[in-house]
C-alpha positions, 0 to 999 in steps of 0.5 A: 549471505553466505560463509566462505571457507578460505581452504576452497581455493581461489576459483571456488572462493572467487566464485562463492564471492561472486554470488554473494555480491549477486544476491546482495545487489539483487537484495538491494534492488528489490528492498529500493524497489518496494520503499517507493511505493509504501504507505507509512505511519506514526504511533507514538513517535514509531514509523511504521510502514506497508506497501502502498499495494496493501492498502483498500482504503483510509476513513475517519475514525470515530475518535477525533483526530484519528485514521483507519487504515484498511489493508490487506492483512491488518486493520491500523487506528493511528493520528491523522487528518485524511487531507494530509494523507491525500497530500502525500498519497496521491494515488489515494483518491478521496471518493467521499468525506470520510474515505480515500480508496486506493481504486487498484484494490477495488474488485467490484461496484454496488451501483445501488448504493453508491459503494466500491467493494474491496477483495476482504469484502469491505465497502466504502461509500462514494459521494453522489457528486463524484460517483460517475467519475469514480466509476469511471476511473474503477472501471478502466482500473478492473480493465487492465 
């Protein structure tokens, strides 16, 4: 925000005013707008939270009880069931027993091997029964 000196006079003071409320309606707007889409979660009683859009994918983790999260810019272990985070994030679609992939963030389709490829370069396997489908969905994804 800003400072507003009192000897400016009122057109100036009106105005400094006007912006400040400006900007922190537009901060404010921007802050509703990304809390809508973010993914969140709990490490020791602490919520912790990213953008929905930074998210490739989730899998199993080879602790028991435990989730990875594959996002743009940090790697996440945390507790979780992956059927619990398909409830909440239904935008997540569950492409194997162990994966659920966010298909906006997919740049790519091994065919061969069954895989989605993600812009780090990441791999998620896709189970054979629901490839065609996946495929489909990732396709119309890459169009638009």
């Amino acid at each position: 925000m800003d400072f507003v000196v009192k000897d400016l006079g009122p057109e100036q003071i009106y105005q400094k005013l006007r912006e400040n409320i400006d900007y922190g309606y537009e901060r404010y707007t921007s802050y509703l707008g990304n809390t809508e889409n973010l993914f969140s979660y709990m490490i020791g009683g602490r919520t912790f939270s990213l953008p929905m859009g930074d998210v490739y994918f989730v899998e199993t983790a080879e602790t028991p009880h435990k989730v990875i999260v594959h996002a743009a810019s940090q790697l996440v272990e945390f507790p979780g069931f992956l059927k619990d985070i398909a409830d909440q994030y239904p935008e997540l679609y569950r492409t194997d027993k162990s994966f659920l992939a966010n298909l906006d963030n997919v740049v790519g389709i091994d065919n061969d091997d069954r895989r989605l490829i993600f812009p780090n370069g990441d791999k998620t396997d896709v189970a054979t029964r629901r490839f065609h489908e996946v495929k489909t969905l990732v396709q119309k994804h890459l169009k638009s």
